[in-house]
C-alpha positions in Angstrom: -40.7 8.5 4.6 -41.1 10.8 1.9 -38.0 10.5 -0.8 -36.7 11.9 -3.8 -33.5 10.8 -5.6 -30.9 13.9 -5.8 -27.4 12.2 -5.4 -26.2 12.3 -8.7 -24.0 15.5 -9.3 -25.0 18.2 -11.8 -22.1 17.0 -14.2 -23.8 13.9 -14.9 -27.0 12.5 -16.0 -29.5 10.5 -13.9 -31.1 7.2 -15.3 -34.0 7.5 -12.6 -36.0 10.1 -11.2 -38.2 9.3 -9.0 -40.4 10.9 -6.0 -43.2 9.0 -4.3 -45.9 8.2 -6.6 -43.5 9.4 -10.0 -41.1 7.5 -12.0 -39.2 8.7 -14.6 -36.6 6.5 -16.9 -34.1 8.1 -19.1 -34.8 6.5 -22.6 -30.6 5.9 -23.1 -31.2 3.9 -26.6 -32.1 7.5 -27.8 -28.3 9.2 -26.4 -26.3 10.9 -26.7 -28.7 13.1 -29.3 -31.6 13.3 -27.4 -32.4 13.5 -23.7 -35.9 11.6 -23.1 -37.8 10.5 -20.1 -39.9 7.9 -20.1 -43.4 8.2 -17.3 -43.5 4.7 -15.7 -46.7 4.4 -14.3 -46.7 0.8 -13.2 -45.1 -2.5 -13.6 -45.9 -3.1 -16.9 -44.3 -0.3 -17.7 -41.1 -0.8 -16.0 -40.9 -4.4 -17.4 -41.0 -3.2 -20.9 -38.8 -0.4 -20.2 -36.0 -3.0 -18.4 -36.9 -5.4 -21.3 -36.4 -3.2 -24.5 -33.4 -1.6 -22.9 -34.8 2.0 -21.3 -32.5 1.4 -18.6 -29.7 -1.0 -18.2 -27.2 -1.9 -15.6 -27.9 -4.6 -13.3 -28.1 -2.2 -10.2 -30.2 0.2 -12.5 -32.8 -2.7 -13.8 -33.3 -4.1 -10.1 -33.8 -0.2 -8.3 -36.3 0.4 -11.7 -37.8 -2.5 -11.2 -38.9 -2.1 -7.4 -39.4 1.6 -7.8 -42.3 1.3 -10.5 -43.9 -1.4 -8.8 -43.5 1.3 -5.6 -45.7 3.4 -8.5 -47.8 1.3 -9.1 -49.2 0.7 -5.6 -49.1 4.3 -4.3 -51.1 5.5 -6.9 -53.7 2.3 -7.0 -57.3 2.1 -5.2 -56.9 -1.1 -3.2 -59.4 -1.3 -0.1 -57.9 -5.5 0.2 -56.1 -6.9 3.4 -53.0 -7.4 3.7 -53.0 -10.7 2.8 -54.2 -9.9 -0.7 -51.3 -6.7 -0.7 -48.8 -9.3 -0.2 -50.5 -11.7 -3.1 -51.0 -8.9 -5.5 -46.9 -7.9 -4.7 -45.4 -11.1 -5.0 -47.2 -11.6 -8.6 -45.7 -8.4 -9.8 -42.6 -8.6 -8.8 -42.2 -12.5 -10.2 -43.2 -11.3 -13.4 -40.5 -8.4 -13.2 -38.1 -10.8 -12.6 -39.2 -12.3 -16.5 -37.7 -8.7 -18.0 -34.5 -10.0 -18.0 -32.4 -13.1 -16.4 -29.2 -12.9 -16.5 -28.8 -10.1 -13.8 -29.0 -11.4 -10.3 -30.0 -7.9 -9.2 -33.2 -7.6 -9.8 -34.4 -11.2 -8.8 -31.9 -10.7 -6.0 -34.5 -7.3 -5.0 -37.2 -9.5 -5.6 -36.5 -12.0 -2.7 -35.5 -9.1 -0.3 -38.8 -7.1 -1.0 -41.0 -10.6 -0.7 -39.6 -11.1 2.7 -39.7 -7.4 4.0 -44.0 -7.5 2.5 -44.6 -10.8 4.3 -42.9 -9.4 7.7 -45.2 -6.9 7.4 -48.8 -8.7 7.0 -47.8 -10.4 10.3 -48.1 -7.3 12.2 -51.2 -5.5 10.0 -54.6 -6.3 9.0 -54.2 -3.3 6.4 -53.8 -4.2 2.8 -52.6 -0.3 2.5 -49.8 -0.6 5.1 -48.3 -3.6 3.4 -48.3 -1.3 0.5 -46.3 1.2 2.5 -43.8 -1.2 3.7 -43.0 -2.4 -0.1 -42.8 1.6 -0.9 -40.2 2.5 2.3 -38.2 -0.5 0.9 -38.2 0.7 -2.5 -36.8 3.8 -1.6 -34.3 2.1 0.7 -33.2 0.1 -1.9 -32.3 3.6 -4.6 -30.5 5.6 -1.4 -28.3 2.3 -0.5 -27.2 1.9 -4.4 -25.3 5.2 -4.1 -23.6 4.8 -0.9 -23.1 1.3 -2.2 -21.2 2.7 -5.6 -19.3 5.6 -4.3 -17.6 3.0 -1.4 -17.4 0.2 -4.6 -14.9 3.5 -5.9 -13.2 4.2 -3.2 -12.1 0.3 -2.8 -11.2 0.1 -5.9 -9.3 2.7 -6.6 -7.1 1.8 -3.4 -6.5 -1.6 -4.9 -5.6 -0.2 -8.5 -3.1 2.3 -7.5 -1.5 0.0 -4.6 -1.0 -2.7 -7.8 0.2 -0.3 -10.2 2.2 2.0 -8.4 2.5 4.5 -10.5 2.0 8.3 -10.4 -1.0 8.6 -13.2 -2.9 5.4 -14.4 -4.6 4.4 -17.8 -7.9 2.2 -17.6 -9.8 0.5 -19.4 -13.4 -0.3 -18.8 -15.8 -2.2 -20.9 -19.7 -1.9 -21.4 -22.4 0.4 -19.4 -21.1 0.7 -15.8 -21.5 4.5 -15.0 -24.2 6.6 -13.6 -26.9 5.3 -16.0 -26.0 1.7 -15.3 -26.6 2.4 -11.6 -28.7 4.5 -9.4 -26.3 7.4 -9.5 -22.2 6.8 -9.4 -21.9 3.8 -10.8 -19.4 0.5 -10.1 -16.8 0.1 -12.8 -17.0 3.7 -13.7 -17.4 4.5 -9.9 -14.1 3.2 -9.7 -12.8 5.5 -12.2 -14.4 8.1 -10.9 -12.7 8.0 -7.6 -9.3 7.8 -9.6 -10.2 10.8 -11.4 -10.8 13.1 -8.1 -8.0 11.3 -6.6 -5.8 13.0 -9.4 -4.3 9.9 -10.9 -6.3 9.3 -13.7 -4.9 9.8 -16.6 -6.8 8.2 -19.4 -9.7 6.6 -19.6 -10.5 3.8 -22.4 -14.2 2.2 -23.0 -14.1 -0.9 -25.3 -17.6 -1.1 -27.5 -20.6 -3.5 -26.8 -23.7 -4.2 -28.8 -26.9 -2.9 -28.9 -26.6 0.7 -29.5 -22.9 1.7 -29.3 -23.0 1.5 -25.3 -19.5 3.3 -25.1 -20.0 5.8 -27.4 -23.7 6.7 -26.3 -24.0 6.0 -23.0 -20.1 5.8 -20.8 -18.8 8.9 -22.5 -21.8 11.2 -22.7 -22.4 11.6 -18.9 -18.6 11.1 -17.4 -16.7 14.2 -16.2 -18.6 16.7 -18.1 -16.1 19.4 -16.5 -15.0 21.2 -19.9 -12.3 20.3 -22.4 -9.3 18.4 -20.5 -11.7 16.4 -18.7 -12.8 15.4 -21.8 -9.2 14.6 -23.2 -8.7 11.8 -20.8 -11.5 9.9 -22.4 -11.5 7.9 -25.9 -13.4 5.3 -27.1 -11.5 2.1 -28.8 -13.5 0.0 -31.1 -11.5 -3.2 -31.2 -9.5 -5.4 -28.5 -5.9 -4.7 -29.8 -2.6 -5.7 -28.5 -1.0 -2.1 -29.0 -3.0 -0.8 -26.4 -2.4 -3.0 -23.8 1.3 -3.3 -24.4 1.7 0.8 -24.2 -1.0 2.1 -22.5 -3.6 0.4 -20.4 -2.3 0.2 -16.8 -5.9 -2.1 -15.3 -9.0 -3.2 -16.3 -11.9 -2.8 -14.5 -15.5 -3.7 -15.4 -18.8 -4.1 -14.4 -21.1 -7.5 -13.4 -24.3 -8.4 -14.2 -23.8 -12.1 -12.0 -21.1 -13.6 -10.0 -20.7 -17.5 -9.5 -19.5 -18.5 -5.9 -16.4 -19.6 -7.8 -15.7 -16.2 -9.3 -17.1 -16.7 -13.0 -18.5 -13.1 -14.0 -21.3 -12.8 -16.5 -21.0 -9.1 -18.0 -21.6 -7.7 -21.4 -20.9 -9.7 -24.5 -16.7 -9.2 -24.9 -15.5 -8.7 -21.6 -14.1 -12.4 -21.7 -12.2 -11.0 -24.7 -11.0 -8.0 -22.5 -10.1 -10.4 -20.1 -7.9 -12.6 -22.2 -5.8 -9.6 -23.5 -5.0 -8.3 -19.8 -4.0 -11.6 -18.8 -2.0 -11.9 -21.7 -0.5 -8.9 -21.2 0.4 -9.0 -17.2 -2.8 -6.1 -16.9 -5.0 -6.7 -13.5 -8.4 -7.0 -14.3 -10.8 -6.1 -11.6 -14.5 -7.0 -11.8 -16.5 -3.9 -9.7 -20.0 -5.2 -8.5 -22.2 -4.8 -4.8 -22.4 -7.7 -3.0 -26.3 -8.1 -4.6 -24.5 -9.4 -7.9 -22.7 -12.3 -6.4 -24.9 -15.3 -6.5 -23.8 -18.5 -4.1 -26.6 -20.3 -5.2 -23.9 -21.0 -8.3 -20.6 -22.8 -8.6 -19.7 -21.4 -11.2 -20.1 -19.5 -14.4 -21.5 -22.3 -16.4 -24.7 -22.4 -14.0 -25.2 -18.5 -15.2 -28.3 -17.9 -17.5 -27.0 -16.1 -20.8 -30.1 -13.5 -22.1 -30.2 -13.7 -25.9 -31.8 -11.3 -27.5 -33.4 -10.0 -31.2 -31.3 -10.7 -34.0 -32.7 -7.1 -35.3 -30.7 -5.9 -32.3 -27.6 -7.0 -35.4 -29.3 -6.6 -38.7 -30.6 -3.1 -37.8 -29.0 -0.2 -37.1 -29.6 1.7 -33.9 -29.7 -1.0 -31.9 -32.7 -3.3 -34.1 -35.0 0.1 -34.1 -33.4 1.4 -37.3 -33.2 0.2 -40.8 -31.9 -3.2 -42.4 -28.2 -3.0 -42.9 -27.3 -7.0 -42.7 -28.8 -9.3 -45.8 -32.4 -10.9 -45.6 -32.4 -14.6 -44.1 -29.3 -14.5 -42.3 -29.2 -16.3 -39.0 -28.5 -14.2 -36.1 -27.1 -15.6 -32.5 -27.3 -13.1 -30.3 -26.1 -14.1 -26.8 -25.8 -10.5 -24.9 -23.2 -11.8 -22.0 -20.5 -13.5 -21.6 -19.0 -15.2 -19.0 -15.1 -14.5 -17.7 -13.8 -17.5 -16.0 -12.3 -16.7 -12.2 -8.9 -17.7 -13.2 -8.6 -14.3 -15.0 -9.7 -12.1 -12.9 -7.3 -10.5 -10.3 -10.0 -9.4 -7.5 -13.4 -8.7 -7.3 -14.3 -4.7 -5.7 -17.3 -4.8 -3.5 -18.8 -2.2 -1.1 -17.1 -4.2 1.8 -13.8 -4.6 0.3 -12.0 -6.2 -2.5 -12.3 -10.6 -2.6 -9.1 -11.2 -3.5 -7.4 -14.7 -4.3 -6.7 -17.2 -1.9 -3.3 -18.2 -0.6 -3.9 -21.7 -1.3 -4.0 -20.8 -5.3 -5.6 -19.5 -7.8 -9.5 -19.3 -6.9 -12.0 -17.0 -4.6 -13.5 -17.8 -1.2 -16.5 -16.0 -2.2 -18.9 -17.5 0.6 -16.5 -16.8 3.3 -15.8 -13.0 2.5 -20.0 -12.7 2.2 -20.1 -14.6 5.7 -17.4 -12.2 7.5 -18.7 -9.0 5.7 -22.0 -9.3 5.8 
């Protein structure tokens, strides 16, 4: 199955390109000024490119991941069986789960691609048809991410307006959820999206996160890129205040790297903070994720892995590729996620629905939505 990723819109930007054999990754720590792609040639490559930030997005790093390993393989002389295919897989894609841990994503890919690769070798001889397997997968894996987001929109959309009620909506998202963050439509930003074309959007507000002025660089740049009152209903705000919330932020949604069984979400450093101020304020905060982010392997959000990462990332400008702005010697913790306990969080928007809270109180049946769904 030959395949070739065009389901993003003209209006937006794509984070991957790819055809078989060709990767592409747009370079987003160099946006909104410059529009570079990055040739990923193998999995080296698309380790380093997850791992200094090229791409980012926990649906983004896990289809990257999988598609330059797909690379990697099409284009390599291998004349081995398919016991050594599924050997020489396996390595790669355990050492592309090392680019980053938090995101249950990409090792989530991981242990769907091993699975599908040793299916395979028990039908074939054929180190080149293992290979061909792993590549259909892949390629699976990019086309489902966009079905996945735009019905992640839909849902959540429907919840937001049935729990507001009102006419025209303000929301507030926080961190990289959008088109870049995904492999074309995004979750959080999906979901404002489909308020957008649904006509009740009427302001959008992204909160900033560290490195590289996410919001400002990365959410804005490629959303509704329709002409100037499109543009209106967006605006950046670079602090968690109480006057927006109290006069114009109608729901929060955001974005999830992983989700506990329990509903703890790990997302971008400050979205706890985000969470606290809607609570405080009687705003519904939604987390928008597939059903790839949740994790039941852990009860809760203290089980999560928390990335850190350089302290340049803070002393630097640009993101820790710039110069020194911070004084020499300073120590730097860096932690790039946070975790949002369940108890703040109104309901959780999947491709299969929203998991909402249970009657008994105030927690998630997770395992039991994932069970019925899936």
């Amino acid at each position: 199955m030959a395949f070739e990723s065009n389901e993003v819109a003209a209006t937006t930007l794509q984070a991957i390109c790819y055809k078989r054999g060709s990767l592409q990754l747009l370079d987003q720590r160099k946006l909104p000024l410059e529009t570079v792609y990055l040739e990923i040639r193998d999995s080296t490559d698309g380790w380093n490119a997850i791992r200094e930030m090229v791409v980012r997005g926990a649906p983004a790093i896990a289809i990257a991941a999988a598609l330059s390993l797909a690379v990697e393989v099409f284009n390599l002389d291998f004349n081995g069986s398919a016991t050594d295919a599924v050997s020489l897989l396996q390595k790669k894609l355990e050492y592309l789960v090392t680019s980053r841990p938090t995101a249950v994503n990409l090792s989530d890919a991981a242990t769907k691609l091993k699975e599908v690769i040793s299916n395979a070798a028990a039908t074939t001889s054929e180190g080149r048809s293992v290979f061909q397997v792993y590549i259909d997968a892949a390629e699976v894996m990019l086309e489902d991410d966009v079905a996945s987001n735009r019905a992640i929109g839909s849902y959540g959309a429907s919840i937001i307006q049935q729990q507001t009620e009102k006419q025209k909506l303000s929301v507030l998202t926080h961190c990289n959820t959008g088109s870049l963050a995904t492999a074309g439509y995004g979750t959080a930003l999906g979901v404002i999206r489909a308020l957008h074309s649904a006509g009740v959007l009427k302001r959008a507000y992204c909160t900033e996160t560290r490195p590289f002025n996410q919001v400002v660089s990365l959410v804005i740049c490629r959303s509704f890129k329709k002409g100037k009152d499109e543009e209106k209903k967006w605006g950046p705000l670079n602090q968690n205040t109480n006057f927006h919330y109290q006069r114009h932020v109608d729901a929060v949604v955001v974005g999830a790297d992983r989700v506990a069984s329990n509903g703890d979400t790990a997302n971008k450093i400050g979205t706890y903070s985000v969470a606290l101020s809607a609570k405080f304020h009687n705003v519904p905060f939604y987390v928008a994720a597939p059903l790839t982010s949740i994790d039941l392997s852990l009860s809760s959000g203290q089980e999560i892995v928390i990335e850190e990462r350089s302290p340049k990332e803070l002393l630097n400008t640009h993101g820790g590729l710039g110069e020194q702005i911070a004084a020499s010697g300073i120590s730097v913790w860096n932690p790039a996620f946070d975790v949002t306990p369940a108890n703040l969080i109104s309901g959780i928007i999947t491709e299969k629905g929203v998991i909402t809270k249970t009657s008994a109180g105030d927690a998630f049946d997770i395992k039991a939505f994932v069970q019925k769904t899936g």
